[in-house]
N, C-alpha and C positions, 0 to 999 in steps of 0.2 A: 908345566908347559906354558910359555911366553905364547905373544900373540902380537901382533900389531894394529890390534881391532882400534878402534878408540868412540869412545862414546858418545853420546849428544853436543854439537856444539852447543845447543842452546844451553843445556846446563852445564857445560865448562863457562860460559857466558855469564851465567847466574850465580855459580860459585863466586867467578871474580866482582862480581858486585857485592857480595855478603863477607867477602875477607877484606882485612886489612891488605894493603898493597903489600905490603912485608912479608906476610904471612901466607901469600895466594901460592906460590912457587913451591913450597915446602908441601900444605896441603893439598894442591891440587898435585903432585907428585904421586906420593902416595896414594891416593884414591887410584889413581891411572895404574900406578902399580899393580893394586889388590887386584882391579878388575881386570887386566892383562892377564896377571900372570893365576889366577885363581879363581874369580867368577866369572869369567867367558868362557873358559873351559868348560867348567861344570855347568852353565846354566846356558850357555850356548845369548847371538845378540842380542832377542828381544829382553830377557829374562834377567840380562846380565845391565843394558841399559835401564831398564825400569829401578834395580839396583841402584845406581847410576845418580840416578834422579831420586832417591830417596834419601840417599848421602847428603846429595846438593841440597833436602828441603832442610835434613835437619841442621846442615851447618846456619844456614838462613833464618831457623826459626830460634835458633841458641842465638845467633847474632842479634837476635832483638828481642830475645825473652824479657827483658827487666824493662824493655819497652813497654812490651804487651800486658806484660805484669803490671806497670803501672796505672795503664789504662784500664786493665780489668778491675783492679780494686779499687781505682774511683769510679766505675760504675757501678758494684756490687756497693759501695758505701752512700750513692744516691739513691739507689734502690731499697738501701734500709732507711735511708732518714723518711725515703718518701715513706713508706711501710709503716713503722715504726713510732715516727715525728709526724702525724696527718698536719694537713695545712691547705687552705682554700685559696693562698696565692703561689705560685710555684716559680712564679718572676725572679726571685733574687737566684734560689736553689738551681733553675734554669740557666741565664747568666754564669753564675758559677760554673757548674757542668761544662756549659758549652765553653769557656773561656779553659777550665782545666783540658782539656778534650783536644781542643786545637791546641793548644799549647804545646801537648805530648806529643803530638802525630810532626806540628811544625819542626820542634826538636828531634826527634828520631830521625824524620830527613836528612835535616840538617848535620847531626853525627854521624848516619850512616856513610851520607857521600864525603864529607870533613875525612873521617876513617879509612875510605877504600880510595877517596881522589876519582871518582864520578859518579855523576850530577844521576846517571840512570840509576845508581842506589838507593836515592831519596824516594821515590813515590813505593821501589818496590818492599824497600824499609817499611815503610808507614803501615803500606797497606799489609804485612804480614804479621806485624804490630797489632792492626787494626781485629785481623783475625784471630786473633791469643788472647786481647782482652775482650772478644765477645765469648770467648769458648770460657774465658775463668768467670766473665759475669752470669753466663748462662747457667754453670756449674753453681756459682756464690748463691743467683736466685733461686732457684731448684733447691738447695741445700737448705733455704731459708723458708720456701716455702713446705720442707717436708716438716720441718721443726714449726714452724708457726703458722697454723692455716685456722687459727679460731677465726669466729665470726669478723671479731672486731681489726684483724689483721685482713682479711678478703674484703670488707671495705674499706681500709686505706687501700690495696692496692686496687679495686676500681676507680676508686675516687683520684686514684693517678694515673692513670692509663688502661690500667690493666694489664693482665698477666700477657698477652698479644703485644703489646707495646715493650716491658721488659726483654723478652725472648727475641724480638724481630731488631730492635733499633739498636743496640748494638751490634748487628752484622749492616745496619745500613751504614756505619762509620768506615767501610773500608771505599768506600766512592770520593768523601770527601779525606780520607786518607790519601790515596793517592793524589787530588790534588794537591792538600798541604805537603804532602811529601814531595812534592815537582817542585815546591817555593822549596820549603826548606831547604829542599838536594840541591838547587841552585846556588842557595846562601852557601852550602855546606863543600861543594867542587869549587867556589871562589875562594875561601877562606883557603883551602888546603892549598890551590894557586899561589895564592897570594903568600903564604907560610913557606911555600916551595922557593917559590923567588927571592923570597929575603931571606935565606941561607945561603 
């Protein structure tokens, strides 16, 4: 049984930020279908929109897996050298980090909006980004802490922060995510402009 329901604009809104331009018509097609014609029936509006919006997260978090992937495991790999590698200066390691860090988040923006052709992709890129590699760094620590928890491994990790500062600072990367993802998305809706026009 067909239906003429139609679902959140906000996440028809948010699919079209996480596809490619090419590719939004074809996808978001189909979603509109299933849910028309097979989960509004069955699950009736609220039930069938919550659906809805579950579709739209994971197209959006697959769109920036190898983002967030990258960010997680250069977190999970400063958290082993700190661990690991003890050291009484953390300046250069520090540096490093934060330069890998921005870097990734800048770029994600930047390819997100480049790929869909608007600039509102870049922050919300980043920041989804930003939440994948705190959930694989959170999982990497954890993992490493169940395997090495002798003595001499729980004093390097005080002596870096401690287990509070692992767990927490990478979820505080999606704040400054979504800035750098406003620059980069900016860099990234020009370029695709610009690309557009000299064709």
């Amino acid at each position: 049984m067909s239906t003429n329901a139609t679902p959140p604009a906000w996440a028809e809104a948010v699919l079209r930020l996480a596809l490619k331009g090419a590719d939004f018509d074809a996808i978001s097609g189909d979603l509109l279908e299933e849910y028309r014609d097979r989960i509004y029936p069955a699950r009736g509006q609220e039930r069938a929109d919550s659906w809805y919006a579950w579709q739209v997260l994971g197209y959006a978090m697959r769109s920036v897996g190898i983002w967030g992937a990258l960010i997680g495991v250069a977190v999970v790999a400063r958290t082993a050298l700190d661990w690991f590698v003890p050291t009484q200066d953390f300046s250069l390691r520090s540096s490093i980090s934060t330069y890998v860090g921005v870097g990734l988040l800048l770029v994600t923006g930047f390819w997100s909006a480049w790929r869909s052709g608007s600039f509102a992709s870049g922050p919300l890129a980043a920041a989804l980004a930003a939440v994948i590699g705190a959930i694989i760094s959170a999982a990497g620590a954890a993992s490493m802490l169940a395997a090495f928890h002798d003595s001499q491994t729980m004093s390097a990790i005080e002596g870096s922060g401690g287990l509070g500062e692992v767990f927490t600072l990478p979820l505080m990367m999606v704040v400054p995510g979504l800035i750098l993802g406003t620059i980069g998305g900016a860099l990234g809706a020009a370029a695709n402009d610009k690309l557009r026009l000299d064709v």
